[in-house]
C-alpha positions in Angstrom: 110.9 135.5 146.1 107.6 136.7 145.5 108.9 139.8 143.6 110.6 137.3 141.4 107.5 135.0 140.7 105.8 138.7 139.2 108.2 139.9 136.9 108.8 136.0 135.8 104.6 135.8 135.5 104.8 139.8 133.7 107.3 138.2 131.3 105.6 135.6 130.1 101.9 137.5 130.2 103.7 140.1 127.8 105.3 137.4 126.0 101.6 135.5 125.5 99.8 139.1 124.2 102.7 139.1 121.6 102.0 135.6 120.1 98.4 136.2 120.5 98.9 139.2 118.5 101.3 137.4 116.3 98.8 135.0 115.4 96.2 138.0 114.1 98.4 139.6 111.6 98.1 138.8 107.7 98.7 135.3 106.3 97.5 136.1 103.3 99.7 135.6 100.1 97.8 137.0 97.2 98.8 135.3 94.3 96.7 137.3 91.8 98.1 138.3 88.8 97.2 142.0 88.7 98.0 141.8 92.7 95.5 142.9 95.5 94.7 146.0 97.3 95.4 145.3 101.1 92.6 147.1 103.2 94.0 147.8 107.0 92.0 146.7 109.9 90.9 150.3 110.2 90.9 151.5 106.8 88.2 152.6 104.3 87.3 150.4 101.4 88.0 153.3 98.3 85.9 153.6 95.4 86.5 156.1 92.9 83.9 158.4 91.1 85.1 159.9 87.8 82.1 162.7 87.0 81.1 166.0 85.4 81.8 168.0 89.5 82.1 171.3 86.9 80.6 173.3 83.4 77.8 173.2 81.8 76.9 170.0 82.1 77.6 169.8 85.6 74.0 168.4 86.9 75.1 164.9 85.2 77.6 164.5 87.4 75.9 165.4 90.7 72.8 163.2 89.8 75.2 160.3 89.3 77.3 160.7 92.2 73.8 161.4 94.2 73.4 157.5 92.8 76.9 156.2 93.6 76.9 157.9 97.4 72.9 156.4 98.2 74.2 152.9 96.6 77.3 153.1 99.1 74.5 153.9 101.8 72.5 151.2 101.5 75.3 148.5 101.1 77.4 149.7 104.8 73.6 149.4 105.9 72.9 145.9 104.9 76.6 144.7 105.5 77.5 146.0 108.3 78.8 142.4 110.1 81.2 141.9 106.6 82.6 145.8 106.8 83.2 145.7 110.2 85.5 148.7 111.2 85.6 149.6 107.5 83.6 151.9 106.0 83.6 152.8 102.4 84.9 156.0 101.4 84.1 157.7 97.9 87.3 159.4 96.3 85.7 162.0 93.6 87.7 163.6 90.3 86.1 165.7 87.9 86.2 164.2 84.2 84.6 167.3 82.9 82.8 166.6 79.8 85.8 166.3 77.5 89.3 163.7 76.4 91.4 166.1 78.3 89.4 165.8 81.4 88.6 161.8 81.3 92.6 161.4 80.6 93.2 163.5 83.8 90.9 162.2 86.3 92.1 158.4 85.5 95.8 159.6 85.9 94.6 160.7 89.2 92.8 157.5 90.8 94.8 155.3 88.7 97.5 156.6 90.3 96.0 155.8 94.0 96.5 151.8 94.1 94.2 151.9 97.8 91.0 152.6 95.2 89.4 149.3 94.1 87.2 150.8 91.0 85.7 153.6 89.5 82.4 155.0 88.7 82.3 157.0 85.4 82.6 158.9 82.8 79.6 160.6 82.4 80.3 161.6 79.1 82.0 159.0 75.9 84.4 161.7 75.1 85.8 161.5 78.6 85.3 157.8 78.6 87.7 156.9 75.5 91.0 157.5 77.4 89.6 157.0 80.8 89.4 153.5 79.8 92.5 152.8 79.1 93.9 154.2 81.4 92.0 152.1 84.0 92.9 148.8 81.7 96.6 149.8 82.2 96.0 150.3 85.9 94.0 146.6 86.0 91.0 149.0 88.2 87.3 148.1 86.7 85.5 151.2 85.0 81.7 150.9 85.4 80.1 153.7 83.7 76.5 155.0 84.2 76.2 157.1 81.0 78.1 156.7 78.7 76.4 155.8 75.5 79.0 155.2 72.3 78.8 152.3 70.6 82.8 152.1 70.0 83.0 152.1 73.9 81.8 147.8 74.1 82.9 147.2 70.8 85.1 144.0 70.2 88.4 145.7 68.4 87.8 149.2 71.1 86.9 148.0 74.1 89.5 148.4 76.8 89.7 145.5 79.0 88.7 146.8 82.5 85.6 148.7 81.2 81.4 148.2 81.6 78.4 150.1 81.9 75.5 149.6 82.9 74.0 152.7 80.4 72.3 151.5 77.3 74.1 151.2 74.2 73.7 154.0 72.0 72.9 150.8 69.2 69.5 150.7 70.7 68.6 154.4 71.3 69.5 155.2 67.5 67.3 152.6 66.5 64.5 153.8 69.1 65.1 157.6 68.0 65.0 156.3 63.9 61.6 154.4 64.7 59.9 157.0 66.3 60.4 159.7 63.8 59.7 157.2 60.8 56.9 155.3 62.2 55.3 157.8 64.7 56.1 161.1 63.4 56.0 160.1 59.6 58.7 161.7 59.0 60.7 160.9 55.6 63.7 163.3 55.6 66.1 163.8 58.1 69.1 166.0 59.2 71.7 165.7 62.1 74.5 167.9 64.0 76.9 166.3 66.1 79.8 167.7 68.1 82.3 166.1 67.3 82.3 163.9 70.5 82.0 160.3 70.0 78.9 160.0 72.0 77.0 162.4 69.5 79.0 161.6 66.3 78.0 157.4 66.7 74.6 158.4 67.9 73.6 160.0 64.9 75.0 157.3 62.7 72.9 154.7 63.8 69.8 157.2 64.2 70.4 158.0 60.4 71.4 154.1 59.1 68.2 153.0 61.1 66.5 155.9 59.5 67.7 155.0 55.9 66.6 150.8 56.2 63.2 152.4 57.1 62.9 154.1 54.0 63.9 157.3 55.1 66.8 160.1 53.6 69.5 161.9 55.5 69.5 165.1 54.0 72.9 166.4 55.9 74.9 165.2 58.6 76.4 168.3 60.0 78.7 169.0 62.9 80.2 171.9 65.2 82.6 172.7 67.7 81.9 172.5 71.7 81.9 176.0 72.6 80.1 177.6 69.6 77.5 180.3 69.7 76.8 181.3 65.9 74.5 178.4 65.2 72.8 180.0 62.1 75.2 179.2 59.7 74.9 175.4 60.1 70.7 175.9 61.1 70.7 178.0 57.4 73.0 175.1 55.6 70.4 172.5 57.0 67.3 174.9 56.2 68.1 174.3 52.5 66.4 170.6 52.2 63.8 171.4 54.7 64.2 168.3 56.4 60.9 166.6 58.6 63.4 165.9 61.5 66.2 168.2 62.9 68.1 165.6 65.2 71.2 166.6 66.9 72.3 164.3 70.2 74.7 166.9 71.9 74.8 168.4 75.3 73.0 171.0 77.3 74.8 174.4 76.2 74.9 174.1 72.5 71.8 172.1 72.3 70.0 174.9 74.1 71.7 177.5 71.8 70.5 175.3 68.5 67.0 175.2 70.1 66.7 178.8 70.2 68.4 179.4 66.9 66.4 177.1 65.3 63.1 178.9 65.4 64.7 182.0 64.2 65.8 180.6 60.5 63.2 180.7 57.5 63.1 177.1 56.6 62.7 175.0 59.3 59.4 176.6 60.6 57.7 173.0 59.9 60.8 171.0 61.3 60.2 168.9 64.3 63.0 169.1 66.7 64.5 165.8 68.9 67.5 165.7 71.0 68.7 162.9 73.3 69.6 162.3 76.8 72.5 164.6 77.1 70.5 167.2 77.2 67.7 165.9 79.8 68.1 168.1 82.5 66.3 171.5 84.1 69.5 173.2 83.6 68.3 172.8 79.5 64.9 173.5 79.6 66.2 176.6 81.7 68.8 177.4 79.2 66.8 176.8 75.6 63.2 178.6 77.6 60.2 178.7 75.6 61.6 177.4 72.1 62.2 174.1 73.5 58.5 173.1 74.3 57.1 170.5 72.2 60.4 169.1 71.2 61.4 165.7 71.2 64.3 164.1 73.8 65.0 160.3 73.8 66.4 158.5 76.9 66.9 156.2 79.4 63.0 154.8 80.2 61.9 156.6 84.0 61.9 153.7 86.7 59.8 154.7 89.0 61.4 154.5 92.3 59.8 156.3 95.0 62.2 154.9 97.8 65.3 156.4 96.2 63.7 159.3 94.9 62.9 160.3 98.9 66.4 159.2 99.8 68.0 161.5 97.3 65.8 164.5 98.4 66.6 163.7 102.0 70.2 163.7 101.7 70.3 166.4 98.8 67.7 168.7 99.2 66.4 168.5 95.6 65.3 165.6 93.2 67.2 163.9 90.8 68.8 166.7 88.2 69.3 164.3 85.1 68.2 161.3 83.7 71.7 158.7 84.6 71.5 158.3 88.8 69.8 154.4 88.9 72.2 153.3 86.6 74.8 155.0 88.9 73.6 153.6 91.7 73.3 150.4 90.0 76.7 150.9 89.0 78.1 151.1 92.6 76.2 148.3 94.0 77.4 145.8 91.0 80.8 147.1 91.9 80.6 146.5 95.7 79.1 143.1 95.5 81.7 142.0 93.4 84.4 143.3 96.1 82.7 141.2 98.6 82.3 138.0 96.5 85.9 138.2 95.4 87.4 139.6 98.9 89.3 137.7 101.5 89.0 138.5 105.2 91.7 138.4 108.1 91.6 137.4 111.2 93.1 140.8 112.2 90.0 142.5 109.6 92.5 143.1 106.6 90.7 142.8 103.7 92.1 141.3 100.7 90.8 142.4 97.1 92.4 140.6 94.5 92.5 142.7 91.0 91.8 140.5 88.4 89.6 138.3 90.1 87.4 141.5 90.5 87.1 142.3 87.4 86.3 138.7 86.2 83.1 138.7 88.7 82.4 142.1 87.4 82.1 140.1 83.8 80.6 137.3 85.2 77.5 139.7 86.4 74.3 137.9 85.2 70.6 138.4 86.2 72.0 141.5 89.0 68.8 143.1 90.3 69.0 146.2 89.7 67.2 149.7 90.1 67.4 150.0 86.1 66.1 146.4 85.7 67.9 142.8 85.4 71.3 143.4 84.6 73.9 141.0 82.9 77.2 141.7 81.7 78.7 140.4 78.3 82.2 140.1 77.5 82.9 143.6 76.6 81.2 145.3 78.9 77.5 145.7 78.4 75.4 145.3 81.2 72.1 147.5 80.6 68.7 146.0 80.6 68.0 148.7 78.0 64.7 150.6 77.8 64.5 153.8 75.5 61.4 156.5 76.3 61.0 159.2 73.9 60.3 162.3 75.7 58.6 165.7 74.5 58.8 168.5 76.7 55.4 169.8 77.6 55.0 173.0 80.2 58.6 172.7 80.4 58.5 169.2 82.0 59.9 165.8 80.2 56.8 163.9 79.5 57.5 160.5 78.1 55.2 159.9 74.9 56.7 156.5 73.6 55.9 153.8 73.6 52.8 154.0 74.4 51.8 152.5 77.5 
């Protein structure tokens, strides 16, 4: 009899766990239109990082990933009761510096529907078909760097795409005002790349320029890859323009650097460049004939706190000028995910799609690293401060505005 009262007690005991257990498993019915990704009781939280991880212009890609990586950091830190089991893992493609590479690294975390948004481009060129991709794929895009004006323009922007970069509006016009007003300069030439970071840059340096009072002499451009620079340097040398101002990246700038000094004409031109080239791995490249010129950027937050926890976990400081506004990036992106998510008993976490990107676009008065950050409807979140930068002693000293 006893024997019988057990297995009837083991029945029902077993019976009991299963309703219990029953009871813990999703209820939730997402009913957002661009759906939801599911996180499992004991999965990660994905984020994607689309980057420079290869070339030549490598070192913007690890300082912004050095940004996204300490901003995933300090969030498990200070949420650890909401994560739970989760943690947060970081799922990194290389966009190179290029179309081609932007288009592939989309195809790739587009394709994973587990990754709730992405971190990148670096670069505009990789940016143009990144975001579209990403709007097709209903995943946010939050760059850090990327600069082109066409990028948060009403009849370009792509739906699921903000930065928290500066718009390259406002570095034009800071790059036009300090070679007019500070350097006195009244003629000016330009060479582009062809990508559309460089090519729109240069356009708004040179309209700013112009409603100044100012000339463009030439507007020149070359091909990613070139090494013969003298043959545009020498078309240039012609009007012997004030201000040689060409916005490109760290391989070919360093090469029109050098080149530069070598071509009768341009002994008296002053030199500027802009923040793709604001890296050790230029100074390194361009040497000697780079000192004294001109680099405009981001303006340097001082953060000492982040600077020792990227040294810590890196072993070097910051190599480029983009990591705050990555970090930045990160932590505007993982707020949002916790605003928006919805939490099972059982720890499943719920991210609906298009709510996420509507709190991305909602963003307003974010404290950030870069400054106070709010979003407008196509995409532009920077609190934007330009420096302009002259390299002295082969260091990037900022010069203006004057403090």
């Amino acid at each position: 009899m006893k024997k019988r009262w057990f297995v009837l007690f083991a029945v029902l005991l077993i019976a009991a766990l299963a309703l219990t257990a029953c009871g813990q498993k999703s209820t939730y019915n997402c009913t957002d239109p661009w759906g939801c990704v599911n996180v499992g009781p004991n999965d990660p939280i994905k984020l994607g990082v689309a980057l420079v991880l290869s070339g030549p212009n490598e070192s913007l890609g690890v300082d912004s990933v050095g940004g996204v990586e300490i901003a995933v950091d300090d969030f498990t830190a200070a949420n650890k009761d909401w994560l739970g089991k989760h943690t947060i893992q970081v799922v990194k493609e290389d966009s190179q510096c290029s179309a081609e590479g932007g288009q592939t690294a989309a195809q790739k975390l587009s394709a994973d529907k587990s990754i709730v948004g992405v971190v990148g481009t670096n670069c505009s060129s990789a940016g143009v078909p990144a975001a579209k991709i990403f709007a097709n794929a209903h995943m946010p895009l939050i760059s850090p760097s990327n600069t082109a004006p066409s990028l948060t323009a009403p009849d370009t922007h792509a739906a699921t795409y903000l930065r928290t970069a500066h718009n390259d509006k406002v570095q034009g016009k800071a790059v036009a005002e300090f070679a007019y007003n500070v350097l006195g300069a009244r003629t000016m030439a330009t060479i582009h790349d062809g990508s559309p970071y460089a090519q729109q840059l240069q356009q708004v340096a040179c309209d700013v320029f112009k409603q100044l009072g100012g000339k463009c002499v030439a507007q020149e451009a070359i091909n990613v890859g070139d090494t013969d620079m003298h043959p545009v340097l020498t078309k240039i040398a012609a009007s012997k323009p004030d201000v040689l101002y060409y916005p490109i990246f760290i391989q070919e700038g360093a090469l029109i650097t050098q080149q530069a000094k070598e071509v009768p004409g341009l002994e008296k031109t002053v030199l500027m460049g802009s923040d793709g080239m604001i890296s050790p791995d230029f100074i390194k490249a361009a040497g000697q004939a780079a000192e004294g010129m001109y680099l405009s950027g981001p303006a340097a937050v001082n953060n000492d706190a982040f600077n020792k926890k990227y040294e810590a976990k890196y072993g070097q400081k910051p190599p480029s000028a983009f990591h705050l506004h990555a970090y930045d990036a990160a932590m505007m992106l993982l707020d949002a995910v916790k605003k928006v998510a919805v939490v099972d008993k059982d720890g499943t976490i719920h991210i609906p799609r298009k709510a996420l990107v509507d709190a991305l676009f909602a963003t307003k008065n974010f404290k950030g690293l870069t400054g106070t950050l709010t979003c407008n409807q196509y995409g532009d979140c920077a609190d934007p401060k330009i420096n302009i930068n002259q390299i002295q002693n082969g260091k990037y000293v900022p010069v203006w505005p004057k403090k």
